[in-house]
Structures are given as C-alpha cells and as structure tokens.
FITI-941133 format. One record per residue (C-alpha): residue in one letter; x, y, z. Coordinates in pm, whole numbers, plus 32768, in hexadecimal, padded with zeros to 4 digits. Each point is the difference from the previous one (the first is absolute). Example, Ala and Ser with C-alpha at 12.3 -4.5 7.8 and 13.67 -1.06 7.14 Angstrom:
# residues 2
+--------+------+------+------+
| residu |    u |    v |    w |
+--------+------+------+------+
|      a | 84CE | 7E3E | 830C |
|      s | 8089 | 8158 | 7FBE |
+--------+------+------+------+
***
This chain:
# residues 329
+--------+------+------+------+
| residu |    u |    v |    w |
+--------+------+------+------+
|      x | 1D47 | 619B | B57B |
|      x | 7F5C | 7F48 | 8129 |
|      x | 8112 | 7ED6 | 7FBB |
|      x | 8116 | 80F3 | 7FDD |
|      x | 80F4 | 8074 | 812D |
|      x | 8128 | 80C2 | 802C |
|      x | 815B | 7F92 | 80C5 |
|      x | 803D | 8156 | 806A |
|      x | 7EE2 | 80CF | 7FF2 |
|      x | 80A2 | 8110 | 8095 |
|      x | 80B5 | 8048 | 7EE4 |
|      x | 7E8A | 808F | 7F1F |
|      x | 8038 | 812C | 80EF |
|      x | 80D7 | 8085 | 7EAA |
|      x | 7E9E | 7FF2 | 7F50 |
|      x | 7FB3 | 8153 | 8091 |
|      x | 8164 | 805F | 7F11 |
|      x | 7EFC | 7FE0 | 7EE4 |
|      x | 7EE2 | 8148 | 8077 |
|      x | 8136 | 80A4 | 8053 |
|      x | 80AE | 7FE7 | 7E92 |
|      x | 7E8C | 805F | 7F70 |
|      x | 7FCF | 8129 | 80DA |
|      x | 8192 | 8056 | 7FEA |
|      x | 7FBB | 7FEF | 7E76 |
|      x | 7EAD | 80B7 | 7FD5 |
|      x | 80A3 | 8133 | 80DD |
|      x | 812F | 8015 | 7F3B |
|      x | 7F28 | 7FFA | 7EAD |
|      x | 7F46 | 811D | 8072 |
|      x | 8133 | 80D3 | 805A |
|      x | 80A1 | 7FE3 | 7E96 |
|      x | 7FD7 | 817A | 7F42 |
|      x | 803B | 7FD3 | 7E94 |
|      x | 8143 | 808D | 7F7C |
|      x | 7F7B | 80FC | 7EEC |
|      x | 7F30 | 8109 | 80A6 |
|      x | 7EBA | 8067 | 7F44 |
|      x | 7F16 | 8135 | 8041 |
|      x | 7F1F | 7F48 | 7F09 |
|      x | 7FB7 | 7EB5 | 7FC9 |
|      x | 7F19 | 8031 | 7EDD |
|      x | 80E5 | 7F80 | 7F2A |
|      x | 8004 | 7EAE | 808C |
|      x | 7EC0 | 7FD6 | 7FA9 |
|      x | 7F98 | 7ED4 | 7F40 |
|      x | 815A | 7F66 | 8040 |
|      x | 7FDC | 7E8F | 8068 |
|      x | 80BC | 7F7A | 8120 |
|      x | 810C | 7EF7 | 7FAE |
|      x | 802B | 7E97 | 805D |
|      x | 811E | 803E | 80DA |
|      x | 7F50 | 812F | 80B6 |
|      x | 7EFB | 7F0E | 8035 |
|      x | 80CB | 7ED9 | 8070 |
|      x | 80F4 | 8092 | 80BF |
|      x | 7F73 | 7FA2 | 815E |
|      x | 8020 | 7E6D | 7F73 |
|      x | 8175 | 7FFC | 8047 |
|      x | 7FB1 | 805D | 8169 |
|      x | 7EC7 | 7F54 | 8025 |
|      x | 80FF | 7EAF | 7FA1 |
|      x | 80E6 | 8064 | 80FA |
|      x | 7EFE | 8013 | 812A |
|      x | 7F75 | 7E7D | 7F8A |
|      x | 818D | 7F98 | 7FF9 |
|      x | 8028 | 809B | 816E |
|      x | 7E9E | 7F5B | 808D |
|      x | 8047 | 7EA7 | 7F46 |
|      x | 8150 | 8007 | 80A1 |
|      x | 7F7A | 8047 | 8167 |
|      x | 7F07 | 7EE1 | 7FF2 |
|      x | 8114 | 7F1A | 7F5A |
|      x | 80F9 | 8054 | 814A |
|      x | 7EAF | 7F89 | 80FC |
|      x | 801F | 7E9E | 7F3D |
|      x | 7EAB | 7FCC | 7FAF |
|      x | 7FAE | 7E85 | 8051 |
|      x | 7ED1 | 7F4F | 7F70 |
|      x | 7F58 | 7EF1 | 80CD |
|      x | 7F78 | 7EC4 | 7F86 |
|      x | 7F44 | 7F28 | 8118 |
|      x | 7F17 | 7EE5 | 7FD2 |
|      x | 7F88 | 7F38 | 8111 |
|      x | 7F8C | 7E68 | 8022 |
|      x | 7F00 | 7F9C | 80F3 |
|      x | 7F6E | 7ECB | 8075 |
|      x | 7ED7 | 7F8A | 8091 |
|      x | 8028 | 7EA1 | 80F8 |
|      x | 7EAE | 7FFA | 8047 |
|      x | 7F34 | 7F14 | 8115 |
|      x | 7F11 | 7F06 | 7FFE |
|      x | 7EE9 | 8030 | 80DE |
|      x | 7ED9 | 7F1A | 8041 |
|      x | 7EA6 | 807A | 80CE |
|      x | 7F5F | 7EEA | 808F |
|      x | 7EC6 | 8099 | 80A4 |
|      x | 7F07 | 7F5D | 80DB |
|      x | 7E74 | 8063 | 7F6C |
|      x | 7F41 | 7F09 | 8106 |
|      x | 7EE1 | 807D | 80BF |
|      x | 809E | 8078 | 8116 |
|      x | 80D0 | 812A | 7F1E |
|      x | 7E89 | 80BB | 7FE4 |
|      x | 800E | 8065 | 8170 |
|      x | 7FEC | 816A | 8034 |
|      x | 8111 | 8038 | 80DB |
|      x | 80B6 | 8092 | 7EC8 |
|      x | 7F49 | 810A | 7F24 |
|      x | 7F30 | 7F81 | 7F3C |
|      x | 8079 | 7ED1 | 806F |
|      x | 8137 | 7F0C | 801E |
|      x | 8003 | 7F8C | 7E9D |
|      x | 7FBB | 8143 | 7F68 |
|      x | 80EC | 80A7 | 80D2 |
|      x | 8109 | 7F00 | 7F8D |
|      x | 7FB4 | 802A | 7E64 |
|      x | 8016 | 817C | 8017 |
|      x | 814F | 8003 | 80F6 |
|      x | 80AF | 7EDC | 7EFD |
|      x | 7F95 | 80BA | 7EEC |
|      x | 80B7 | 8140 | 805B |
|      x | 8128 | 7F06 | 8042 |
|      x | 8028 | 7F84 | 7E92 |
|      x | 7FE3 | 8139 | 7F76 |
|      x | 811C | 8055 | 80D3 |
|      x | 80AD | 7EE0 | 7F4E |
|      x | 8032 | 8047 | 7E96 |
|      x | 8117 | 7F33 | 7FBB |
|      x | 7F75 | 7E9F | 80AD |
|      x | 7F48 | 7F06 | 7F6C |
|      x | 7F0C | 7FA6 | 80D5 |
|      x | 7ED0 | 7EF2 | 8042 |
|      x | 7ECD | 7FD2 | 80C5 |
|      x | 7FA8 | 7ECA | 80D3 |
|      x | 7EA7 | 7FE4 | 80BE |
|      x | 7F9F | 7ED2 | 80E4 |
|      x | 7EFC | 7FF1 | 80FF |
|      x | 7FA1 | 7E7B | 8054 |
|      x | 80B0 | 7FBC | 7EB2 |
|      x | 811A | 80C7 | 7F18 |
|      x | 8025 | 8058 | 7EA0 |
|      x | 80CB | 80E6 | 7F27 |
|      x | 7F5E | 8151 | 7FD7 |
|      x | 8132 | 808B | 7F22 |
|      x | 813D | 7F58 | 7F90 |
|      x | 8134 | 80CE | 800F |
|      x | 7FD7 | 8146 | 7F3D |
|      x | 8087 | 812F | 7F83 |
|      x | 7ECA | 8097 | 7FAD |
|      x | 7F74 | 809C | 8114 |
|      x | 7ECC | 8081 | 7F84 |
|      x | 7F6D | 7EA5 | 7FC5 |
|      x | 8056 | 7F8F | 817C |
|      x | 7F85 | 8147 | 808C |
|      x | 7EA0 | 7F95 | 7F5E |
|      x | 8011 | 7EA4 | 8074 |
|      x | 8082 | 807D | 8173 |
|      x | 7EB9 | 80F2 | 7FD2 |
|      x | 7F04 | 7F15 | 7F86 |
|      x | 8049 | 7F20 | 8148 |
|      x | 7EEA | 7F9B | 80E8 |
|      x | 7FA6 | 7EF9 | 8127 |
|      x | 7F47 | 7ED2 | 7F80 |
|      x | 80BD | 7FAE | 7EAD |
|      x | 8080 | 7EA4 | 80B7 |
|      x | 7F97 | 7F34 | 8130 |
|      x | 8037 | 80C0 | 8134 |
|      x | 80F2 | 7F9C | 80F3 |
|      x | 8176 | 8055 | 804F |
|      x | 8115 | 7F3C | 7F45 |
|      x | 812C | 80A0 | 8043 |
|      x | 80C0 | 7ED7 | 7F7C |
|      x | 7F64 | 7FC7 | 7EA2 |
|      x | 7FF4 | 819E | 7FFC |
|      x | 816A | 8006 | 802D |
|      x | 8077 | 7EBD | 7F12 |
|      x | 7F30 | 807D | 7F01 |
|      x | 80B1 | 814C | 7FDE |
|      x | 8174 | 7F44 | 801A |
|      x | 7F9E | 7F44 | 7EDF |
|      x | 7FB0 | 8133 | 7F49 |
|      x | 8169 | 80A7 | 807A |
|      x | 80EE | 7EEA | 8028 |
|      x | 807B | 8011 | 7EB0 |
|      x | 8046 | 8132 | 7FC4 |
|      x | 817C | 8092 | 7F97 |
|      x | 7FD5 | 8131 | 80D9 |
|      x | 8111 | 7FFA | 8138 |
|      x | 7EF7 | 80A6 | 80C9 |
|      x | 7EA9 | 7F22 | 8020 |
|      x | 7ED8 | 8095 | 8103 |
|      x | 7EBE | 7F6F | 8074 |
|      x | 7F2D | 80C1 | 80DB |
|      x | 7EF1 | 7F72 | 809C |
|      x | 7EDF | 8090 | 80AE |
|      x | 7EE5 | 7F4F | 80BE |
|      x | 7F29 | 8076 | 812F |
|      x | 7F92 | 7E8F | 807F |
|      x | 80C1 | 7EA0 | 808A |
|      x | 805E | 7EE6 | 7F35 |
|      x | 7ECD | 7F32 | 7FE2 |
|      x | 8011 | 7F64 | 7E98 |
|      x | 809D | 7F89 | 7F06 |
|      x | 80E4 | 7EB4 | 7FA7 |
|      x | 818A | 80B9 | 800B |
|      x | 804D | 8068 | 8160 |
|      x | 808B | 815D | 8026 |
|      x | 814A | 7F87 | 80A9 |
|      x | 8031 | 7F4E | 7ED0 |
|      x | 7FC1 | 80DB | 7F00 |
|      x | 810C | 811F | 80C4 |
|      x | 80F8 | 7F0C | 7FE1 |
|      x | 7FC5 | 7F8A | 7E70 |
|      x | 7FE5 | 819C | 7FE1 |
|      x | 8171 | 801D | 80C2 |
|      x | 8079 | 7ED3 | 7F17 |
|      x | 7FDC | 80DD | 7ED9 |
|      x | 80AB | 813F | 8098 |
|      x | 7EA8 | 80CD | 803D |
|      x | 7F99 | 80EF | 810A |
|      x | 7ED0 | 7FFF | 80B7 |
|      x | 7F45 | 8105 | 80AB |
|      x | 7ED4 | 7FA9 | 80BC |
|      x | 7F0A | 8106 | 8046 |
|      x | 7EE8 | 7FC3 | 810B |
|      x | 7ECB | 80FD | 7FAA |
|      x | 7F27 | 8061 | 8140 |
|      x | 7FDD | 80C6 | 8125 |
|      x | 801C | 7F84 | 8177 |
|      x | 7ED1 | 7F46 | 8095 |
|      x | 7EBB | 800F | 7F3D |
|      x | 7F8C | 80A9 | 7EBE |
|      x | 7E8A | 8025 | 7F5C |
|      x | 7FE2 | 7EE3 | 7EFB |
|      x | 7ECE | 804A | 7F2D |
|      x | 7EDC | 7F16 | 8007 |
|      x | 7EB3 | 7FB0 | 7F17 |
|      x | 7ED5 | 7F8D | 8090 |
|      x | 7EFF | 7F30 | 7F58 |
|      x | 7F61 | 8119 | 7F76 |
|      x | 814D | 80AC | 7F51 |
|      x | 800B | 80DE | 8117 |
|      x | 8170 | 8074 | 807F |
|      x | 803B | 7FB6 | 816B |
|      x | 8181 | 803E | 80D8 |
|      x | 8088 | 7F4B | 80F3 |
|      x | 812A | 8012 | 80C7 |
|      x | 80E8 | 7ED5 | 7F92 |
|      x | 8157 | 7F80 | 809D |
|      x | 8140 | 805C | 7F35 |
|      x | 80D3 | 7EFE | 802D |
|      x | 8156 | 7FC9 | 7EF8 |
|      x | 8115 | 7F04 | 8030 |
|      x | 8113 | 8107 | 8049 |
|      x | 80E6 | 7EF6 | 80A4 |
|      x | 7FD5 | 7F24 | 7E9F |
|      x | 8022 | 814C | 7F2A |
|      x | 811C | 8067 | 80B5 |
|      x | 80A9 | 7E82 | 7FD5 |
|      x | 7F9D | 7FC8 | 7E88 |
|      x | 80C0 | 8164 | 7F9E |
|      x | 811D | 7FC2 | 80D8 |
|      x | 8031 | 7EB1 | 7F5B |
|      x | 804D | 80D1 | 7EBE |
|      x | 8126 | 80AE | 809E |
|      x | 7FFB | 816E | 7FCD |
|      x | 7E83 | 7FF4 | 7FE5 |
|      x | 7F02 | 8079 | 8146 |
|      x | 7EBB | 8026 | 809D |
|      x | 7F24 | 814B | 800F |
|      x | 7EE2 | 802E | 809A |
|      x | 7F09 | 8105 | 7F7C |
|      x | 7EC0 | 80AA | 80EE |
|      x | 7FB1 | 80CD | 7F12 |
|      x | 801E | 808A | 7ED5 |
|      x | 8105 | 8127 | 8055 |
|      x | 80FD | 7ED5 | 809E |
|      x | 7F90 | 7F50 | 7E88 |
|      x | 804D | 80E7 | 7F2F |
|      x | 8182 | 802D | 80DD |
|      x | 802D | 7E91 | 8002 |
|      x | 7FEA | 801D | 7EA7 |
|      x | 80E3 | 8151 | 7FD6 |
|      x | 80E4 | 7EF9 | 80C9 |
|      x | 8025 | 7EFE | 7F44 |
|      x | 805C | 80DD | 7EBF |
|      x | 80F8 | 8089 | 809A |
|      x | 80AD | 7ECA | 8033 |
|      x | 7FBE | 7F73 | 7EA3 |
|      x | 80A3 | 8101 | 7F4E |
|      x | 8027 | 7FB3 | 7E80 |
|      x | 8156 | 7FFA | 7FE2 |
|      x | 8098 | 811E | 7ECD |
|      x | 814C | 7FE7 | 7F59 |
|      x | 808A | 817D | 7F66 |
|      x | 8103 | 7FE7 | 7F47 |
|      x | 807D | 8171 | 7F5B |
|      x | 80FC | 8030 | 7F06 |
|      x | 8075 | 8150 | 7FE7 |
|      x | 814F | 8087 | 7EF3 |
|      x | 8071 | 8153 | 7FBB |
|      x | 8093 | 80BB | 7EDF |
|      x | 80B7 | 8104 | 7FC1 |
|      x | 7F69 | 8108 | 7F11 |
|      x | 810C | 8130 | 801F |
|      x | 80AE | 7F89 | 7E89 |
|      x | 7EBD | 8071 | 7F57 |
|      x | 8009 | 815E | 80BA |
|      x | 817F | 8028 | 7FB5 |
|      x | 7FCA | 7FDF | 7E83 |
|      x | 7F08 | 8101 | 7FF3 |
|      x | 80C2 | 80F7 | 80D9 |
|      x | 8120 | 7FBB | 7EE3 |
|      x | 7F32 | 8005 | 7EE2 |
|      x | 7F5D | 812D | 8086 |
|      x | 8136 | 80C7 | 806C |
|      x | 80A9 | 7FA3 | 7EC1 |
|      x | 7ED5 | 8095 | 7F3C |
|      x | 8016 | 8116 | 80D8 |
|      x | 8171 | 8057 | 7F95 |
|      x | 7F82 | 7FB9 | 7E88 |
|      x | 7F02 | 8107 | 803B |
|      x | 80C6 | 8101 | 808C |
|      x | 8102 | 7FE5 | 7EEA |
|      x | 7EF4 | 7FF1 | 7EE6 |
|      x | 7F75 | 814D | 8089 |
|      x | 8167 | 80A6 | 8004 |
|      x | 8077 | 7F71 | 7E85 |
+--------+------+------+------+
***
C-alpha cells in the first residue's frame, strides 16, 4: 500500500461504521430468547446444530464487507506509479603536482609533498563521478595517470609519490603542457587542471605563459596553487655521514606568474596555501565550484483503483441479500 493514496481521505472516517455493525450485531444476538420455553433441555441432547444455525451470521458478515468496500471505494483510492531518470555530466580533472626537492620542507606536516598527497587524496574521493589523472614534473614532466575512472588505482599512484623520481628543478611550463595534452581531448563540457608547485619557474623547454594559453584554447580551467608558508621554512639536510641536519631556507613562489597563468584560463585562479588547514580549504574550494553537473528526470502517473472496491461491495451485498433469503426459504 506504500504506492497507494486516497483523493479524499476524509471520507475512511465511515470505516469506524464497520466495529459499530459488529458490536451492534453481537449485542442483538445475545438478546434473542428462543420462542419455545423449556424447563429442560435434556431432550436436546445429542441434537446437531444445522447449517443455517451455523451460517446465519454470513449474511451479515457480507453486509458489513459491502458497507466497508463501499466507504473505501467513495475515498477513490489512487495508485501511484513513479520512476525517475538521472544523469551523471561528470568533469575532467587533471593534478599536475610539483615533487622537486623543495616540496620536502617541513613547513607542512610531515612535509609539503606529503601534505599535498594526503589533502588531494581526500579530494578524489570526494569525486566519484570524475575521471581523473595525475601529472608530476619537477625539472622535467611526465604522465603519472591518464584520465581515469578508477580511483583506486590513482589514489595508489598519488600515494606511492616521492621527490627524486626526475631531475629536480621547476618546470611549470612542460608540467602544465603535459597535462593539456592528456585533457584536451576530452568530450566532457567541463575540463580542470589544477596545478600545484611550491618553487619559480626555473626549467623546462614550454614556457608557462604559453602553455595557459594552449590550455584556454581548448576550453580548460586552471587553478594554480602555491604550497608554503611566509618567509622561511626548515628544509631537511644529509651530511656526509647520512646524518639529518635543518636549515632555515627562503620560500619564495611566483604568485604574480601563478596568478597570470590561471587568469589566462578565464574562470580559473590563484590560491595560496601556508599551511595545511588553508590546503585542505583551497581544496574544499575548488569542489565547490566544479560541481558534477546531475540531470533528474521523474515520471510519476496515477490510477484509479475504486472499480475494484465497487465490485466487491456489489458482489458482496448481493450475496448478502442471497443469504438472508436462503435462511428465510
């Protein structure tokens, strides 16, 4: 009945007709005194009890279904069939992500890099419905993960990241052209790169001017992401004998270039992260405004179901006066 409504629901008030006919009946059965009076009933004894002494409430009992069938029948029961479409536009959203040297200061906890993997990876599994890749450059770039629906494999990749898989340095540039090339042809209306990097242009063959503009060519949005806090931060060091040592290094990230190469993209910007709090909001930020876009479509039709409850109030009322003349022939 969960799919099932009534037009006037008022009208099942008469229900409480149907205890009322019961109780009306059983009272009045109980009142009847036979019409031959007996002061002994011994002689009864043994006699069987007739099919119409034993049927005779069935007439009655016909006439109460009759009178509830015909209540629910005036509250036009209504049955509800619904289905609903949905669907999914998802986006597709690149991670280019700086692993030079530099991203192993300490000004994040445990440090910039690591700070970065675990912050990113809490933003894909935001993202169910985007396929996804990796990009990593430091003095050079390469494709960590093409474009990807399975999330579980780039979460692994994103995890087994560290400093010192290519030649350190800083190429925004090649960093950014490499992950256009692995976005710019995709069908998707909505096409994201998001680029994070703690350090200044100081590598690489494509400048990063360049590569904004190829990325706003193909209709996709850049957000830059500069990773460090104001003024210095402890950058780990190794001494000749393996030994750790810190020392306090200048942070220093091309926010005016950042802030130019996202802008180029048109709706795209520049964020600048501290620490890993204002990381982990820049983040919260940007998927927010890259909302997967979802299409619901519902269908809904109703019925009316009444005919079904008038033919049994019939049937049963006719039954009913069947009964009653049965018992009296």
């Amino acid at each position: 009945m969960s799919n099932v409504s009534f037009a006037y629901p008022w009208v099942l008030l008469g229900l409480l007709l149907v205890p009322l006919m019961v109780v009306w009946y059983v009272l009045r059965y109980r009142k009847q005194e036979a019409a031959l009076q007996h002061s002994d009933l011994a002689v009864f004894d043994g006699v069987a009890r007739g099919m119409r002494a034993r049927l005779r409430w069935v007439p009655y009992a016909l006439l109460v279904v009759a009178v509830g069938a015909m209540v629910v029948a005036l509250a036009r029961p209504q049955s509800r069939l619904s289905r609903q479409e949905m669907k999914v536009e998802g986006i597709d959203i690149v991670l280019a992500m700086d692993v030079s040297g530099s991203m192993l200061a300490e000004d994040f906890k445990p440090n910039r890099l690591e700070a970065a993997k675990r912050v990113a990876a809490e933003f894909i599994d935001g993202r169910k419905s985007d396929r996804m890749g990796l990009v990593v450059f430091a003095g050079q770039a390469f494709t960590q993960v093409p474009l990807t629906v399975d999330h579980r494999v780039l979460l692994q990749q994103l995890g087994a990241l560290k400093s010192g898989v290519v030649r350190d340095g800083t190429a925004l540039g090649d960093g950014l052209a490499t992950a256009v090339n692995r976005i710019k042809d995709s069908d998707t209306k909505s096409k994201v790169i998001i680029l994070l990097t703690d350090g200044v242009n100081n590598q690489g063959s494509v400048d990063p001017l360049t590569a904004a503009e190829i990325a706003t060519q193909y209709g996709i949005r850049l957000y830059t992401i500069g990773v460090g806090s104001l003024g210095k931060a402890p950058y780990p060091f190794k001494d000749q004998f393996g030994r750790v040592h810190y020392q306090n290094i200048d942070v220093e990230i091309d926010e005016e270039l950042m802030q130019e190469m996202a802008s180029l993209t048109g709706d795209g910007r520049y964020f600048r992260a501290t620490n890993k709090k204002a990381l982990q909001e820049i983040f919260a930020q940007i998927d927010e405004m890259e909302k997967s876009r979802i299409d619901v479509t519902q269908y809904a039709q109703t019925k009316d179901e009444q005919e079904r409850w008038l033919w049994i109030a019939l049937v049963a009322c006719l039954l009913a006066v069947a009964g009653k003349l049965w018992f009296k022939w």
